[in-house]
N, C-alpha and C positions, 0 to 999 in steps of 0.2 A: 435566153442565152443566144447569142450571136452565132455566125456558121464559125468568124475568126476567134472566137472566144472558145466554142466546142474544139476545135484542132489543138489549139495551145493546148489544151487543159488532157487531153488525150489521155499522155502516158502517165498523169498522175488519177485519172482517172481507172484507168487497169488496174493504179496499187491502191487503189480502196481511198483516194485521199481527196475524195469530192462528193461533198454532197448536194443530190439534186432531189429535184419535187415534181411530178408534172401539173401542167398551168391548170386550174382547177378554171374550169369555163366561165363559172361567173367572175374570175376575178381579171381574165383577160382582156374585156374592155378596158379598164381602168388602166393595166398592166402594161400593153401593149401599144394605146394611145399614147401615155407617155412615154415612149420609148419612140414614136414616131413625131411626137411633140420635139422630143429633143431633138432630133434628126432635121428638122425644121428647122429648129431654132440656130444649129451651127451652119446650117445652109444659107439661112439668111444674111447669119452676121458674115458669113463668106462674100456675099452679094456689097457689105459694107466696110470692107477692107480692100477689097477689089475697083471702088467704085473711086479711088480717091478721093478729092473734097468735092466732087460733085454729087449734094446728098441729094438731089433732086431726080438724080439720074441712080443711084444706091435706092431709094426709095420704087423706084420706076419697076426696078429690076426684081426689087423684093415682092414687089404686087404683080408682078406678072409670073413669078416662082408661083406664089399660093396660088394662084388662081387657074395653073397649070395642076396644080394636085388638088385642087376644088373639082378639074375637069375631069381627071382621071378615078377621084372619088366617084364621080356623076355616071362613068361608063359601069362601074360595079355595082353601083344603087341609084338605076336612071329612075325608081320613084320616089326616091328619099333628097337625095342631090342634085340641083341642077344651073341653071344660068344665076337662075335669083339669090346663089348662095356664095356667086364671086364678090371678089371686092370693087366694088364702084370706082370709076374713072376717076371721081373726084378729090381721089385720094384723103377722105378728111374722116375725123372719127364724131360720132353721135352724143351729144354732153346731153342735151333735156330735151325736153317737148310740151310745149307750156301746155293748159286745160285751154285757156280761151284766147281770144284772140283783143290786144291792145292798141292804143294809141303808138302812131309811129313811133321810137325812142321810150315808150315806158314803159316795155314787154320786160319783165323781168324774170331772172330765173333763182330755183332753189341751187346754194352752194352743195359742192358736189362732197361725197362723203370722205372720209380721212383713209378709209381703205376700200380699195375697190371691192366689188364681190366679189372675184375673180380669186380675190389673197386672201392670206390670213395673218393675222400681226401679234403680238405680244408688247403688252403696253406695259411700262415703268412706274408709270404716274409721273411722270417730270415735264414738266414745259408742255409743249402741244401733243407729249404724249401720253398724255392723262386719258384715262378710260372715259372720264366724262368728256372731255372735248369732241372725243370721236363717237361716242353715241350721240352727242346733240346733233353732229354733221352729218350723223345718217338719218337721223329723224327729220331733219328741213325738208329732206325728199320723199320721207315713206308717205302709202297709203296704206298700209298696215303693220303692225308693231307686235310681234312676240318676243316680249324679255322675260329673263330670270334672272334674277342677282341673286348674289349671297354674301350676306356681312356688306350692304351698302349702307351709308349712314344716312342720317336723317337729311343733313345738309347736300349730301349725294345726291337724294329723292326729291328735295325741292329742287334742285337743279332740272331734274328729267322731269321734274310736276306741271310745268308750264307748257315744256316741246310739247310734252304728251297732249295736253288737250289743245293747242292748236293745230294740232295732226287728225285729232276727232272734229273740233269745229271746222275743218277744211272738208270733209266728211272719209275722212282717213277710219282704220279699225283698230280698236284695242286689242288683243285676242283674248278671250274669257282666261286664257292658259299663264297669263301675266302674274308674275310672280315675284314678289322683293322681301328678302329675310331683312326686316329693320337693325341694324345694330345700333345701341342706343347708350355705352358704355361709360363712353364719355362727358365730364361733362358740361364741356361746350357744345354735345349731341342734344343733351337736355337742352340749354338753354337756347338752341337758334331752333327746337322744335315749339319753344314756348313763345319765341315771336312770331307777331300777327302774319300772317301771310296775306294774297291777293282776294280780292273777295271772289266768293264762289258762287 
């Protein structure tokens, strides 16, 4: 709760008509970050309405905002925070990092996955937001792979049967913990489990 949120709330608080909790320690981090997350977050877009159409210079302003509360971080925890934890001059974000090194022009990279780690999404099954699309796009990049499904069909499991072992033949991990409930109800489930698949 905020100091302006505690005032307002005052005189209903006197008549019994608020209920509070105090922050239970472990759940503070989680708690309190995002609440300083947010705070960030409309700071920035301040920096982005302010900035007119110069995004170059909205950008400028934005990275030099975090990097001023990266520094102020660093005075409270100078062993946990420091210079290494600003954001680079370069202004640019980090997409891959190949294993080896190729011919000029034929470095290629794995496509990037359909949600970041960062999010979490809820999928329809419609068009590219089909559950499978986006596990195949996560799997181009992994080096190691803990799934569970439930009620995937057969036709679903041949779909992840191929990623999956070109993720192990790249010398990626299965985790022993891999788990898929087959549904098998249907019976065009039957029959495309009864066609040949790739040799093994």
């Amino acid at each position: 709760m905020t100091n302006s949120l505690d005032e307002r709330l005052a005189i209903a608080a006197e008549l019994g008509r608020v209920l509070r909790e105090p922050i239970d320690p472990d759940d503070a981090p989680e708690l309190l970050g995002r609440y300083v997350g947010a705070l960030t977050r409309q700071a920035l877009r301040a920096h982005s309405k302010a900035g007119g159409k110069d995004t170059a210079a909205q950008l400028g302003q934005q990275i030099a905002t975090v990097n001023r509360m990266v520094g102020a971080l660093g005075e409270l925890l100078p062993d946990g925070i420091g210079d290494a934890d600003t954001v680079a001059a370069s202004k640019e974000l980090l997409l891959a990092v190949a294993n080896g090194v190729a011919l000029p022009g034929e470095q290629q990279f794995p496509g990037r996955p359909v949600v970041p780690l960062s999010a979490s999404a809820l999928f329809a099954n419609r068009g590219r937001e089909r559950i499978g699309h986006a596990l195949l796009s996560e799997l181009e990049s992994a080096d190691r792979v803990d799934l569970i499904c439930a009620f995937i069909k057969w036709s679903g499991l041949r779909l992840l049967r191929d990623r999956l072992a070109e993720v192990v033949a790249l010398g990626g991990e299965l985790s022993q913990g891999t788990v898929c409930g087959v549904w098998m109800a249907c019976g065009e489930d039957v029959a495309d489990r009864a066609r040949p698949g790739p040799a093994e």
